[in-house]
C-alpha positions in Angstrom: 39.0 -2.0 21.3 37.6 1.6 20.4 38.1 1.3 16.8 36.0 -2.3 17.0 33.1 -0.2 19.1 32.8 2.5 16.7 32.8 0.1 13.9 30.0 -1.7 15.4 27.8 2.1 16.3 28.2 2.4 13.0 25.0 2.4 10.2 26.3 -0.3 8.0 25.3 0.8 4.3 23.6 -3.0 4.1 21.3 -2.0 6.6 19.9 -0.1 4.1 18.3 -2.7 1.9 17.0 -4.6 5.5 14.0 -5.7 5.3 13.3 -4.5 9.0 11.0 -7.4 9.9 8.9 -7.1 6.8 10.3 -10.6 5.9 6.7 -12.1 5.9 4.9 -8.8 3.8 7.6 -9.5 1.1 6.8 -13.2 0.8 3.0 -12.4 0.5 3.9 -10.4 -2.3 5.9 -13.0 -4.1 3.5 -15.5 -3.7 0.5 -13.0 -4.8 2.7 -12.4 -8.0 3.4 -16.2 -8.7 -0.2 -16.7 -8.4 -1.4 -13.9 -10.8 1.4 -14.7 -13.6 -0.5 -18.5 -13.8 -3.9 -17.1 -13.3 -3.5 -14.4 -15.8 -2.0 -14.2 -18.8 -1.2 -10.0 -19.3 -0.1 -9.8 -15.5 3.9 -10.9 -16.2 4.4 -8.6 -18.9 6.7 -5.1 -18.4 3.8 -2.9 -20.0 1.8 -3.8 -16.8 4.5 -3.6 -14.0 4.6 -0.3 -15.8 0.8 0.5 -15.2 1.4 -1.0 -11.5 4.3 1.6 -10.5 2.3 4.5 -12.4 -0.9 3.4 -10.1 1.0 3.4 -7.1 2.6 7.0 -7.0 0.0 8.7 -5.0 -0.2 6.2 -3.1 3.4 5.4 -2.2 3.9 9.1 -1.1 1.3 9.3 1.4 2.2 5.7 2.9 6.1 7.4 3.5 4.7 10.3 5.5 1.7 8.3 7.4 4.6 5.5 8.2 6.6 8.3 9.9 3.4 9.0 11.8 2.8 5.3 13.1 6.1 4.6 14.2 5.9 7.7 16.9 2.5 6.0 17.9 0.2 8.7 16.1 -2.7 8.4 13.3 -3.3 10.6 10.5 -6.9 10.8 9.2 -6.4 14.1 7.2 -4.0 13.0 4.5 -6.4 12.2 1.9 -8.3 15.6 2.5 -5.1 17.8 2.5 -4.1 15.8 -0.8 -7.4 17.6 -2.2 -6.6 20.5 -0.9 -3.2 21.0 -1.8 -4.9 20.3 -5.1 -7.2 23.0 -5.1 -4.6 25.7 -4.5 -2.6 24.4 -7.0 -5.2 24.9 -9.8 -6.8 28.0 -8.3 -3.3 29.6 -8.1 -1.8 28.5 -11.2 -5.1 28.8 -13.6 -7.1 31.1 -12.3 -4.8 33.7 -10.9 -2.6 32.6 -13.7 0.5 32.9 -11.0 4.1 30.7 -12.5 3.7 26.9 -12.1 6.6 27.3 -9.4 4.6 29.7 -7.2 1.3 27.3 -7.1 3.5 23.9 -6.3 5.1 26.2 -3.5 1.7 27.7 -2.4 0.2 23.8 -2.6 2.8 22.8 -0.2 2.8 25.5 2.4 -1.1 24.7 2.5 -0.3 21.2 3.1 2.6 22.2 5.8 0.4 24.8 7.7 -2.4 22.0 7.8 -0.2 19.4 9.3 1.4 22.4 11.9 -2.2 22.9 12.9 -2.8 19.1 13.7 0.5 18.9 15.1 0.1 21.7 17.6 -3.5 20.2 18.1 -1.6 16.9 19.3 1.1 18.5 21.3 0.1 21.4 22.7 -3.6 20.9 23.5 -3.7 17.3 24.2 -6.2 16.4 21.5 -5.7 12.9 21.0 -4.3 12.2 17.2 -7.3 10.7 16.4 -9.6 13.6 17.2 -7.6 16.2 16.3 -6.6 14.8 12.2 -10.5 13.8 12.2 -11.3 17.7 12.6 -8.0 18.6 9.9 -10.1 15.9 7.4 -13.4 17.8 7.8 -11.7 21.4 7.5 -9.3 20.8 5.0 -12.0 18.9 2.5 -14.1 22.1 3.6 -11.6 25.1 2.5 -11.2 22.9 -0.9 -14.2 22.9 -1.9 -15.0 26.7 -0.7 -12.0 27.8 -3.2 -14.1 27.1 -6.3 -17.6 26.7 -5.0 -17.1 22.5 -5.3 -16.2 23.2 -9.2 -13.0 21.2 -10.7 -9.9 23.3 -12.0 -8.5 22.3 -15.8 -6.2 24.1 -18.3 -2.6 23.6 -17.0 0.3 23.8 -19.0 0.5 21.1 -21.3 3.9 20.1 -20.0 2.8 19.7 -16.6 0.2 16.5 -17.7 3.2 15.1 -19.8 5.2 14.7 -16.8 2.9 12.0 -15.7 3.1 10.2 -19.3 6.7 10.3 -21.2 8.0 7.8 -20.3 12.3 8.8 -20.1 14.7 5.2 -21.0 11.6 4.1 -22.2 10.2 3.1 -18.4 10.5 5.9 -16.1 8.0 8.9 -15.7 8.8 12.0 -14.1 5.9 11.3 -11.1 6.9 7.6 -10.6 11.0 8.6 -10.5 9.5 11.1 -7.7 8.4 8.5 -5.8 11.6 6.7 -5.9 13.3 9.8 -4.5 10.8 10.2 -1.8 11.7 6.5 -1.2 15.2 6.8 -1.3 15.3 10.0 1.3 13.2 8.2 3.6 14.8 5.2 3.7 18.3 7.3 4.5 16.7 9.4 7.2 15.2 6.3 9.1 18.5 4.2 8.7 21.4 6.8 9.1 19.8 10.2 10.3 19.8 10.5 14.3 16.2 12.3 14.1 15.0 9.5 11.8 16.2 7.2 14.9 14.2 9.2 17.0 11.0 8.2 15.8 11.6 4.8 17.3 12.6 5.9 20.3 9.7 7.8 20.4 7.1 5.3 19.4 8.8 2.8 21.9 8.2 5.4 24.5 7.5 9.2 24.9 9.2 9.5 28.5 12.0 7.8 28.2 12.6 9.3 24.8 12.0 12.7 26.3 14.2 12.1 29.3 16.6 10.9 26.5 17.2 14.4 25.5 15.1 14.4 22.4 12.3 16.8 22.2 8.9 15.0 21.5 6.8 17.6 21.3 8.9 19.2 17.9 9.6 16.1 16.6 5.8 15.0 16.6 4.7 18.5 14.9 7.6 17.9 12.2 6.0 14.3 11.4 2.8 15.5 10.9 4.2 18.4 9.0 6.1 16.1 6.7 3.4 13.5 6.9 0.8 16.6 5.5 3.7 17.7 2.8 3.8 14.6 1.3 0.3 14.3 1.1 0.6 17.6 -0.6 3.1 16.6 -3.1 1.1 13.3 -4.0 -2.1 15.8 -5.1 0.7 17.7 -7.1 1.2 14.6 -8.8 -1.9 13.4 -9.0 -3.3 16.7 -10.6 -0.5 15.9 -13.6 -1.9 12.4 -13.9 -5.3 14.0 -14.5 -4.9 17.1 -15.6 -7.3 18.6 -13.4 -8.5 19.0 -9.9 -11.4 18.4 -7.8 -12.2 18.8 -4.2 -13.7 15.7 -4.1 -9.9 13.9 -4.6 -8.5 11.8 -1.9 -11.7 10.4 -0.3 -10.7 7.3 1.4 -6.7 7.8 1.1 -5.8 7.9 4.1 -7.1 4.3 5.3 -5.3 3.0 2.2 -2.3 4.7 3.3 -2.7 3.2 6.9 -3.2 -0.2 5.5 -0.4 -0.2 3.2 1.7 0.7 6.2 0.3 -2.2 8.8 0.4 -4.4 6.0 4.4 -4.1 5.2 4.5 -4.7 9.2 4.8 -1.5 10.8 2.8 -1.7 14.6 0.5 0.3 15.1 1.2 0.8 18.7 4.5 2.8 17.5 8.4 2.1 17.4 8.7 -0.9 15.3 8.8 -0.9 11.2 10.0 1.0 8.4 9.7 2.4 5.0 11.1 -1.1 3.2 8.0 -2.4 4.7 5.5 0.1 3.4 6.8 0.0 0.1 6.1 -3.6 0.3 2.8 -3.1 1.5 2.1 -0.5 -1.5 3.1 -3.1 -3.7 0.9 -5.7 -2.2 -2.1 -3.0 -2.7 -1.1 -2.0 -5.9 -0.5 -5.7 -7.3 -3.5 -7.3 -5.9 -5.7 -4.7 -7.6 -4.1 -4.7 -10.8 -4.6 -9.0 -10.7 -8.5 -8.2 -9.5 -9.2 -5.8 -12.1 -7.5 -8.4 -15.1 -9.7 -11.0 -13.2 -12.7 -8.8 -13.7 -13.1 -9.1 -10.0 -16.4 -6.7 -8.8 -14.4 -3.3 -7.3 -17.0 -4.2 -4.3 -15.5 -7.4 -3.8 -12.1 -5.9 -4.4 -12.5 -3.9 -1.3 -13.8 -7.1 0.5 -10.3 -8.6 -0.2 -8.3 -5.9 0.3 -10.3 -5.4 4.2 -9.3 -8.9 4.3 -5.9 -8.4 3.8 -5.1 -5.8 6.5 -7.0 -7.7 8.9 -4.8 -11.0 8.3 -1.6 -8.4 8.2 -3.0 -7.1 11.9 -3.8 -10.2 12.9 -0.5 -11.7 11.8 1.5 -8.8 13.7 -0.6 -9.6 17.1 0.7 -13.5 16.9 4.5 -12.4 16.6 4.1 -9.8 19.3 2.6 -12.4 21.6 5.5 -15.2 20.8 8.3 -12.8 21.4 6.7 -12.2 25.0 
């Protein structure tokens, strides 16, 4: 009888390709690719799947860490500005104090985890609601990148660094795009088999009884948004090799595609249900439907009509199945 209990507490390893209620997301996307293979003729070919994964990098990223943020119940506004300035230090670091590669991709990320820390401890310790307080991290963040080079772009990195985003290793897989799977992967472990990614749930579900649970709330939301802001980081890093340079005008408007491609793989907004298999179906669905628009010659103004359109049919959907399992 013990051995059957402890069998059944158990993670089973197939939980790890569930689809954790994103069943409907994942048909959407099927049906979105069956639709552009007919309607184009260059979507169903490998060179463009290629294009659609190496489009989706920075995006992808920033969906794990703001996905880690919904399911607790917060919001993160600040991602796409910490992406920019993660960014700046990078360059400023690495060309103009002409410090080791190594040393500005360390320095980018401690910027990124200080910045989340801040909004974190905003959250937690001052009561700011998330909202408020990642609004004010957006507006300060985008601020100290563009005080670090007077609102001037960064170029000259090593010529290595910008091939990382182009070779293409086995003939399909860049380095940036095989960090994205890893990022994936990790995440998917942590949420499935790690008792602090179970937490999040828990905590999402509710803050109380979580807390009464034995699991501190207050540390566990400041890691999130830590994580959340690190992330962020490490998708400038990569984005900066897709370029070759960096702005501080990078990342404007990241962060709501990084909310929608979270809601739209089926993650609540209201905290404790969802999961990273659903964002990365939700990136996908992003990514795919602007490749198809953009070989349809679709206007990028109407793109964004559609793609508003989209989350509010993914809301809207998640509102009905809430209300029918009352």
């Amino acid at each position: 009888m013990t051995t059957s209990t402890e069998s059944e507490a158990k993670p089973k390893y197939s939980d790890f390709f569930s689809l954790s209620g994103a069943t409907g997301p994942l048909i959407g996307l099927l049906v979105l690719c069956a639709f552009l293979s007919f309607a184009t003729d260059s979507f169903l070919s490998f060179r463009n799947f290629l294009n659609i994964a190496d489009q989706i990098t920075v995006l992808g990223i920033m969906a794990v860490g703001m996905t880690f943020v919904i399911l607790i119940g917060g919001i993160d506004l600040s991602v796409g500005s910490i992406l920019a300035l993660s960014m700046m230090v990078l360059g400023y670091l690495n060309v103009e104090a002409g410090l080791p590669m190594s040393v500005a991709i360390t320095g980018a990320l401690l910027s990124a985890a200080l910045a989340g820390a801040v909004s974190g401890l905003l959250i937690t310790e001052f009561k700011v609601p998330a909202f408020i307080a990642t609004l004010a991290m957006m507006s300060i963040a985008r601020g100290l990148a563009n005080m670090i080079t007077n609102g001037s772009q960064i170029i000259g990195f090593p010529t290595w660094f910008n091939l990382g985003a182009i070779i293409r290793h086995f003939g399909f897989l860049t380095v940036t795009v095989a960090v994205m799977l890893v990022v994936f992967a990790v995440a998917m472990l942590f949420l499935r088999f790690r008792e602090e990614g179970r937490s999040l749930y828990a905590i999402g579900g509710n803050p109380e009884v979580a807390r009464l649970a034995g699991i501190n709330v207050r540390l566990t939301t400041v890691m999130v948004y830590v994580v959340c802001a690190v992330l962020s980081g490490l998708a400038g890093i990569l984005l900066a090799a897709r370029l070759d340079s960096v702005q501080p005008s990078s990342g404007v408007a990241y962060e709501l595609d990084a909310i929608a491609a979270v809601v739209i793989g089926g993650t609540s907004l209201s905290g404790g249900t969802g999961g990273v298999v659903g964002t990365i179906i939700g990136v996908l669905i992003i990514g795919v439907l602007r490749n198809g628009l953009n070989l349809l010659s679709v206007s990028p103004f109407l793109q964004a009509v559609i793609i508003g359109l989209v989350i509010v049919l993914a809301v809207a959907a998640e509102t009905f199945k809430h209300r029918g399992s009352r």
